[in-house]
C-alpha positions in Angstrom: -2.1 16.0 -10.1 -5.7 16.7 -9.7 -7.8 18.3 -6.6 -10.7 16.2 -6.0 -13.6 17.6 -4.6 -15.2 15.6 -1.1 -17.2 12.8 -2.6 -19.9 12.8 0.2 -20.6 16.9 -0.1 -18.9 18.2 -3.4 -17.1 20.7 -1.3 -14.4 21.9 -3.3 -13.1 24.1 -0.5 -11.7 21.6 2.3 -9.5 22.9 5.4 -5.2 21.2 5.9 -5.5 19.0 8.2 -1.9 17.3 7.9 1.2 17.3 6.3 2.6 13.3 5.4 6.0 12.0 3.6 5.4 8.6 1.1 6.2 5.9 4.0 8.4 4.8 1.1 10.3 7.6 0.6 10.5 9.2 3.6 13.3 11.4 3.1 11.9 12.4 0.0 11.2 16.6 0.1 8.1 15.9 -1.3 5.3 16.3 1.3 1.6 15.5 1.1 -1.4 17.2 2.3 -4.6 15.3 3.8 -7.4 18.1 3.8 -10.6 18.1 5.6 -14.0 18.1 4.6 -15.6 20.9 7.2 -18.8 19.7 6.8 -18.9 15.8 6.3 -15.6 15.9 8.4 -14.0 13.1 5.8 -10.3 13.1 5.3 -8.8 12.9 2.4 -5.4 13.7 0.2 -5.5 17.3 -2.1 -3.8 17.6 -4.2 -3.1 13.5 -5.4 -2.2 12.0 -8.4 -4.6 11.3 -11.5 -5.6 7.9 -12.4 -3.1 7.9 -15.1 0.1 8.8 -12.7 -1.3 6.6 -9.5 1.4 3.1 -10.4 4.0 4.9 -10.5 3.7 5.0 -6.6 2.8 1.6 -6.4 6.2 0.1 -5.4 6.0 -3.7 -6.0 9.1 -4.8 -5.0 8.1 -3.7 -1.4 4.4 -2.5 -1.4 2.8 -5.0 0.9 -0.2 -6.1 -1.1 1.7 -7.1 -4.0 4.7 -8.8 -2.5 3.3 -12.3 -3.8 4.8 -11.1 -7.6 8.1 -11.0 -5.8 11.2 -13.7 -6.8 13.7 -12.6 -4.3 12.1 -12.3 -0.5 13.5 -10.8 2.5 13.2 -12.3 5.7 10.6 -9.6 6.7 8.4 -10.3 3.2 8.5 -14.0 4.0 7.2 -13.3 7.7 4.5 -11.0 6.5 3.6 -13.4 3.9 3.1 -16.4 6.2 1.4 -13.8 9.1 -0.8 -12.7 5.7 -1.8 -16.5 5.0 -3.0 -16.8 8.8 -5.2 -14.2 8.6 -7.1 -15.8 5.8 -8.8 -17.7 7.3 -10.1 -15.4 9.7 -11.2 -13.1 7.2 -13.1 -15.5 4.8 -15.2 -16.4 8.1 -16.4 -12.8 8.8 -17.1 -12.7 5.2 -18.7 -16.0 5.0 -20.8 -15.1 8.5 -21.8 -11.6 8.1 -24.9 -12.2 5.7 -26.8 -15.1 3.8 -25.3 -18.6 4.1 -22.9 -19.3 1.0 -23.4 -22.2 -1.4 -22.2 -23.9 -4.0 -24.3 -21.8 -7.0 -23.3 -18.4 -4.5 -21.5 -15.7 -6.0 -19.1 -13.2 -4.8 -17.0 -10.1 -6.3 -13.9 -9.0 -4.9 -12.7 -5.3 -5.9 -8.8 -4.8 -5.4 -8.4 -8.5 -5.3 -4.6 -8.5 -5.4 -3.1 -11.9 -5.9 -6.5 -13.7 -5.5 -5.3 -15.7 -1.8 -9.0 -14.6 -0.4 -10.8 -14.9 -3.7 -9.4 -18.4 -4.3 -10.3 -19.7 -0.4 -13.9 -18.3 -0.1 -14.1 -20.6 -3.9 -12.5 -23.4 -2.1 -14.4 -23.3 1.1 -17.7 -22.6 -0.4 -17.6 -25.4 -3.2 -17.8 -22.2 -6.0 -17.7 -22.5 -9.2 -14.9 -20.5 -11.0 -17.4 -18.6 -13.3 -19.4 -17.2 -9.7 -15.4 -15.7 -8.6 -14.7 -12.5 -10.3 -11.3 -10.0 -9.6 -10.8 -6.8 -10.3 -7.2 -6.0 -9.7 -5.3 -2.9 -11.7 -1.8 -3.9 -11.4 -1.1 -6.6 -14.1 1.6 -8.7 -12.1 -0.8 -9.4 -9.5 -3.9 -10.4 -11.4 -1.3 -12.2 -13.5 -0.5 -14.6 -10.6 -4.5 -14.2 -9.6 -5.1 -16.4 -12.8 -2.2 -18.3 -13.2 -2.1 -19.6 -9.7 -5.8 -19.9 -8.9 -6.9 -19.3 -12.5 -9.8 -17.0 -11.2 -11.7 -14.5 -13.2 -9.8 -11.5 -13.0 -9.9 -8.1 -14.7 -7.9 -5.7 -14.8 -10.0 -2.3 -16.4 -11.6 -0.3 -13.3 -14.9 -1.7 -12.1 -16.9 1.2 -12.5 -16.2 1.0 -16.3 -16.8 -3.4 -16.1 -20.3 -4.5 -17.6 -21.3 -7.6 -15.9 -24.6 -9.7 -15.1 -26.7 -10.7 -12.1 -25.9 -10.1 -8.9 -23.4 -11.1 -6.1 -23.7 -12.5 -2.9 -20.8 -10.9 -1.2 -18.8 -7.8 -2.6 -15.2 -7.4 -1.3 -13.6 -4.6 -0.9 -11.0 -5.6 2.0 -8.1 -2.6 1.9 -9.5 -1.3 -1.3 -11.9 1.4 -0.8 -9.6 3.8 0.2 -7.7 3.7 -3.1 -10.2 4.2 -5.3 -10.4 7.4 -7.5 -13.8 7.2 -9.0 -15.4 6.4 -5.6 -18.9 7.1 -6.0 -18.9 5.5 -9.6 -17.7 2.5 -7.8 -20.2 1.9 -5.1 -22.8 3.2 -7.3 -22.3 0.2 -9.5 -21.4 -2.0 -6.5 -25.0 -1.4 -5.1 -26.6 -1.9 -8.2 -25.1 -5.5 -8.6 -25.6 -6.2 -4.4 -27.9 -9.2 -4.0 -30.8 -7.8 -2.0 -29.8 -10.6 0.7 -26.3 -10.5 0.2 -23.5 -8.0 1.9 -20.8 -5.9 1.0 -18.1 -6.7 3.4 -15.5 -3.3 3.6 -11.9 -3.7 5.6 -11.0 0.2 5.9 -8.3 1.6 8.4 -9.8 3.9 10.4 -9.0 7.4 10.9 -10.0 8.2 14.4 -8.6 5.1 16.0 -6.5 5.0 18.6 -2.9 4.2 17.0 -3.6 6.9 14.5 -3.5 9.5 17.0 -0.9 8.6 19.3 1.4 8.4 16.0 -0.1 11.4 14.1 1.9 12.3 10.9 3.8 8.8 11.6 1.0 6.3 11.5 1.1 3.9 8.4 -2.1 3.9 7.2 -2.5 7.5 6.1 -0.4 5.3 3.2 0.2 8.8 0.9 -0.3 9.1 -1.8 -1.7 5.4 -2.4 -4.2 6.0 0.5 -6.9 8.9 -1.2 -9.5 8.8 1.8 -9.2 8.6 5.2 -12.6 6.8 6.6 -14.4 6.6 10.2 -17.6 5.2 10.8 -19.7 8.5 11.4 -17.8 9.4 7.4 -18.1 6.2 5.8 -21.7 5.7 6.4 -22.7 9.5 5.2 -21.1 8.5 1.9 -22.8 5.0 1.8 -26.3 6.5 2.4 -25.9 8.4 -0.8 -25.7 5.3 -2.7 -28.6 3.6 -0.5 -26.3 1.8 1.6 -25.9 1.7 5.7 -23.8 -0.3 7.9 -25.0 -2.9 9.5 -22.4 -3.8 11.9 -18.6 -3.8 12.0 -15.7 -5.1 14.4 -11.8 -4.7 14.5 -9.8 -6.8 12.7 -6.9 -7.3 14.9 -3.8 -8.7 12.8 -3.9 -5.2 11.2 -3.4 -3.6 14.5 -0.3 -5.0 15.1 0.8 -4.4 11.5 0.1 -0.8 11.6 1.6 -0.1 15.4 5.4 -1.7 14.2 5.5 -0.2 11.0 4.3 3.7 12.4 7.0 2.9 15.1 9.6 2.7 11.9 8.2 5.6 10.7 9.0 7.2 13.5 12.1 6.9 13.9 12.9 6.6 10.6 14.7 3.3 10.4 15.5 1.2 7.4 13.6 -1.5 8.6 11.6 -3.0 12.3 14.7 -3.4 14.6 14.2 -4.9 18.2 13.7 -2.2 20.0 11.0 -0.6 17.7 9.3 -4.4 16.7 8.6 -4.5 20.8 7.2 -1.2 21.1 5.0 -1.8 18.2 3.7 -4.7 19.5 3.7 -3.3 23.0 1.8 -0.2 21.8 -0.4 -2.3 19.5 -1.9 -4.3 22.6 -3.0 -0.7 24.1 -4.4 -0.3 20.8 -6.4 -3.8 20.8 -7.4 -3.5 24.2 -8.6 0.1 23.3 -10.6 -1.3 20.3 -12.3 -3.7 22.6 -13.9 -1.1 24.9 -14.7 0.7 22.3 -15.2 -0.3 18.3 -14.3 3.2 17.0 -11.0 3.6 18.7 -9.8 0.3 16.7 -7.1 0.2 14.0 -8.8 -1.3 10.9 -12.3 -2.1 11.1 -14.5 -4.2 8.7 -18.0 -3.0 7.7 -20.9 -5.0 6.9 -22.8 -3.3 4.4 -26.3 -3.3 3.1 -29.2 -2.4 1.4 -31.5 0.7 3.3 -34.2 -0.6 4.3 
């Protein structure tokens, strides 16, 4: 285990701000502590595991992200997988729209690409070649299905240790961000390789929404001790402008609104899986949510950033 220190003020000395259970393990007697930054105000987990000890908590056969290396799906996986391929779509477009048109000689670098589903339909979409698509993905299985499946570029070392040439178009990070040790390493060497017309585009839950403080301890995204930071948009863009980044814009991303109001409401009340009553109060409580997002951006559930270059 390792104490990190804040990675926007180097404050070694944060304040508790919450104690979480492993939404995996939930009866587990292990609890973890999210800290506080006093002076950036950034959430994040202290103490967390190292580099080395982070897959052990990385539960394929039911961590969402990987469930495409699955043989044997439950109904639930199945519904989330089909609800996941829906949302493609949508998300290629906000990445497509956000910055510079896409062509065919374009190219764009997705970091935590999973099982390459967005990779592999911005390539088809956008007429790319497979040499301007690179992955980086850390769990084997997935990049495994990443290149078998849509034979994409992927790799598997961390990014901030890759050596790679030009620049890219787009740079993904969509539910990534947040798991990243080596943080500023990483968007350090993000910027560096940003296209100075192109766009990061960042999918990050966000901390002061409104789901995450009606559930508190409960809500899903807090994700410990896979989730090591805890973003809003006032904290995200103090640690961007350190690497000579700023946001240019950013909107909710609904799907993930529902998806984090059903599974807190398990969380809750500590059942095995989304039963009835709990599926309609997620949904029920992840409309307030929406409809609280609308009025105002930084109350919604997930929201994705569009980043750039300072001017």
């Amino acid at each position: 285990m390792e104490r990190p220190a804040s990675p926007i003020t180097g404050n070694i000395s944060p304040t508790p701000f919450m104690t979480v259970t492993d939404r995996f393990n939930p009866k587990s007697s292990q609890q973890w502590q999210l800290v506080q930054d006093p002076e950036s105000e950034l959430i994040y987990l202290s103490p967390c595991p190292d580099e080395t000890e982070m897959a052990a908590y990385y539960p394929t056969s039911c961590y969402d992200p990987h469930l495409s290396a699955k043989i044997t799906r439950t109904f639930r996986d199945t519904l989330y997988l089909a609800l996941r391929k829906i949302a493609l779509g949508r998300k290629a477009s906000l990445i497509e729209k956000k910055a510079a048109h896409l062509s065919s000689g374009s190219k764009i670098l997705e970091i935590g690409c999973s099982s390459g589903e967005l990779l592999d339909i911005l390539q088809q979409r956008n007429s790319l070649s497979p040499e301007n698509c690179i992955g980086f993905e850390k769990d084997g299985r997935t990049a495994s299905l990443a290149k078998k499946n849509y034979r994409l570029d992927v790799k598997t070392i961390p990014f901030c240790e890759s050596s790679l040439s030009g620049t890219f178009d787009r740079i993904i990070f969509w539910h990534a961000l947040e798991h990243i040790h080596r943080i500023n390493e990483t968007l350090d060497k993000a910027a560096r390789y940003l296209d100075a017309k192109g766009a990061m585009v960042i999918a990050l839950p966000n901390a002061a929404s409104f789901d995450a403080t009606f559930y508190g301890k409960h809500w899903v995204a807090w994700d410990a001790p896979r989730h090591l930071y805890h973003f809003t948009p006032q904290t995200l863009g103090k640690l961007l402008k350190q690497h000579n980044l700023e946001i240019a814009s950013m909107q909710p991303f609904i799907s993930d609104t529902l998806y984090n109001c059903i599974y807190s409401e398990k969380n809750m009340h500590r059942i095995k899986s989304p039963c009835a009553s709990s599926l309609t109060s997620g949904i029920l409580r992840g409309i307030q949510s929406i409809l609280k997002g609308a009025l105002n951006n930084e109350q919604s559930s997930t929201l994705v950033y569009v980043v750039k270059r300072l001017k």
